[in-house]
C-alpha positions as CSV (number, residue, x, y, z in Angstrom):
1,X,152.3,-95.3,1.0
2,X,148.9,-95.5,2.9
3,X,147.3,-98.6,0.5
4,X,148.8,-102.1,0.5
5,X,150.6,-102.4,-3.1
6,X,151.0,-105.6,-5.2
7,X,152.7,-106.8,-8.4
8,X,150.0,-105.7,-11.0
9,X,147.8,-102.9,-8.9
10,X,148.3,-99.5,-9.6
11,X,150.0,-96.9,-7.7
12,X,150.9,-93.3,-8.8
13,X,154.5,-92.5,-9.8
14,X,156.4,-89.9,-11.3
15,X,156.9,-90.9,-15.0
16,X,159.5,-88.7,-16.6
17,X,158.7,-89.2,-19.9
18,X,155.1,-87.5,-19.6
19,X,156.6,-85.3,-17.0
20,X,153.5,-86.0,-14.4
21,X,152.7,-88.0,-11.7
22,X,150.1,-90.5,-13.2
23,X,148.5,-93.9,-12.7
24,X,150.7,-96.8,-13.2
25,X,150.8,-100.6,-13.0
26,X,153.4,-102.0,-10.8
27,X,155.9,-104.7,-12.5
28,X,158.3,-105.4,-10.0
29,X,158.3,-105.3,-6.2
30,X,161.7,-105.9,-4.0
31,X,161.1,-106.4,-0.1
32,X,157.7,-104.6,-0.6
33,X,158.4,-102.0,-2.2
34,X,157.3,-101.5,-6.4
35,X,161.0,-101.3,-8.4
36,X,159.7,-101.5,-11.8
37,X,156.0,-99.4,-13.0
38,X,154.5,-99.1,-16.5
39,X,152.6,-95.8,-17.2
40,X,149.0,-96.2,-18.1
41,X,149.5,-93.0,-20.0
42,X,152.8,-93.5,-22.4
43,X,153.2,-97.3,-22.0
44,X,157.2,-96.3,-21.0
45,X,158.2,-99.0,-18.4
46,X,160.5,-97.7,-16.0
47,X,162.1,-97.7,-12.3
48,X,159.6,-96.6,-10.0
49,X,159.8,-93.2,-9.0
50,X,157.7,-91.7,-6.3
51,X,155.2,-89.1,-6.9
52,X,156.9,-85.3,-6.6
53,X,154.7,-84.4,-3.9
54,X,156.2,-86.9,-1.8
55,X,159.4,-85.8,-2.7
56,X,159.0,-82.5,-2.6
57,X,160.4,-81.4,-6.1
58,X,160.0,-77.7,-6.7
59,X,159.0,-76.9,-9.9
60,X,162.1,-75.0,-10.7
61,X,164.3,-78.2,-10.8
62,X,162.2,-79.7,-13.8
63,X,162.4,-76.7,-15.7
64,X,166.2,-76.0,-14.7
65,X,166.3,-79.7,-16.1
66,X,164.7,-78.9,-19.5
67,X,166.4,-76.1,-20.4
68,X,169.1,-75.8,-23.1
69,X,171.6,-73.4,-23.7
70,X,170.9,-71.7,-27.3
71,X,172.8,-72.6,-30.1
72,X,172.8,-76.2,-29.2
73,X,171.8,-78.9,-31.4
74,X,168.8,-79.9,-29.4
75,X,167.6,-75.5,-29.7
76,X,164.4,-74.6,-30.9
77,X,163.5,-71.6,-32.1
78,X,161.3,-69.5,-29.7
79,X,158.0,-69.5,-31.7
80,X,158.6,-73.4,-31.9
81,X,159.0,-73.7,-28.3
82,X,156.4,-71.3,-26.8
83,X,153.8,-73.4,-29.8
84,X,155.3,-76.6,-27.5
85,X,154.7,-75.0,-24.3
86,X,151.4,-74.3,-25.2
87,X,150.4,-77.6,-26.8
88,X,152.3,-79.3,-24.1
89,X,150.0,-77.4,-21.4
90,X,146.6,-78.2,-22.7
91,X,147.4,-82.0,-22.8
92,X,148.9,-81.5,-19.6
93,X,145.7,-80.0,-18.4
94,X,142.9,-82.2,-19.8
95,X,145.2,-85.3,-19.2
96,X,146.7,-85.1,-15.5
97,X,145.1,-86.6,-13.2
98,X,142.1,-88.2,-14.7
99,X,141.4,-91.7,-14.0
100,X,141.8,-94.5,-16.5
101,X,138.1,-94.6,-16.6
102,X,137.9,-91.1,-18.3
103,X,139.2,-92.2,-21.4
104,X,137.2,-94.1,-24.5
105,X,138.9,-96.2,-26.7
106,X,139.6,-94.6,-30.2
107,X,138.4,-96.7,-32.8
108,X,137.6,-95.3,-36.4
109,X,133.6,-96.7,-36.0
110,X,133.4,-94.4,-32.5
111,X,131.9,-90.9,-32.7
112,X,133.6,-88.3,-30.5
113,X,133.1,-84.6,-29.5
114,X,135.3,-81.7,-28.2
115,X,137.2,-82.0,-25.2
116,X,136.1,-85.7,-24.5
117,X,139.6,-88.0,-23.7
118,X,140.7,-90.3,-26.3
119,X,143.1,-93.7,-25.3
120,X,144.4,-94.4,-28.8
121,X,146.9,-97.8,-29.0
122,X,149.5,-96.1,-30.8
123,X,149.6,-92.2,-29.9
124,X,148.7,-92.8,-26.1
125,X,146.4,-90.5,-24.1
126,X,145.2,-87.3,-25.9
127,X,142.0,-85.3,-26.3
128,X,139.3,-83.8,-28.7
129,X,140.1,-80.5,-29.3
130,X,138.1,-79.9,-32.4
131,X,135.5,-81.4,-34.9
132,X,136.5,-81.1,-38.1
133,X,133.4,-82.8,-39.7
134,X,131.4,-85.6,-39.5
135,X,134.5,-87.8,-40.6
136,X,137.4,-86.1,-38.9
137,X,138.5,-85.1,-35.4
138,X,141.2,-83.5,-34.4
139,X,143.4,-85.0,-31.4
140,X,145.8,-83.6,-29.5
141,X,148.7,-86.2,-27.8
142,X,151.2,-85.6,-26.3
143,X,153.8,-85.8,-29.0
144,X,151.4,-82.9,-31.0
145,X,147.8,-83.0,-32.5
146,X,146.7,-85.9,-35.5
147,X,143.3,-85.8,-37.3
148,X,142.1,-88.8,-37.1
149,X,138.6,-90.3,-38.8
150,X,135.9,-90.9,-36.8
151,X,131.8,-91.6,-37.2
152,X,133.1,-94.4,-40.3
153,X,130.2,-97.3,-40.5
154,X,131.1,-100.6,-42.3
């Protein structure tokens, strides 16, 4: 690590959840080195696990890792899981990498437009991917997209 870390600076670190290596806060530190991280993205906290371009993880391990046998309980069928993929990508791709900055803070009174990034307290990092009308956004997390209301005064 080229920076000097500390107990509550941010480091990047592989968060399996999200699948990414993304800005975290560090919890815990032993002899110098960070042992416990909570991602800025999920809010998951977890043992620190160092970026995969430091380890040098091909990309063919985590997909080796995700995939399931059919006929398990855990299948899906294949339109379900390409519609996943696909979802999955685009959040991947408007989400990775972008500093914590990026992001506005959802609130109902706020009004947002396509493609702008979204840090919602429940639902995590997401973005804009449509306008549905003056009232309603649609916003796609992780975990799929949500309409959510947007523009309200009061």
């Amino acid at each position: 690590m080229s920076t000097k870390v500390k107990v509550a600076g941010e480091i990047v670190a592989h968060c399996r959840k999200c699948g990414l290596d993304l800005a975290h806060v560090v919890c815990a530190m032993v002899a110098g080195v960070p042992k416990r991280v909570l991602c800025k993205t999920c809010g998951q906290e977890h043992a620190y696990h160092r970026p995969q371009e430091e380890r040098g993880a091909s990309r063919s391990s985590s997909s080796e890792r995700t995939a399931r046998p059919a006929g398990t309980s855990k299948s899906k069928s294949v339109h379900e899981a390409d519609t996943e993929s696909a979802r999955e990508r685009a959040w991947r791709d408007h989400i990775a990498g972008q500093p914590a900055s990026a992001f506005a803070l959802y609130s109902p009174r706020g009004t947002f437009v396509a493609d702008q990034l979204l840090r919602h307290a429940k639902f995590g990092d997401g973005f804009v991917s449509r306008v549905i009308d003056a009232g309603k956004i649609e916003v796609v997390f992780r975990d799929g997209a949500r309409t959510l209301a947007h523009g309200l005064s009061g």
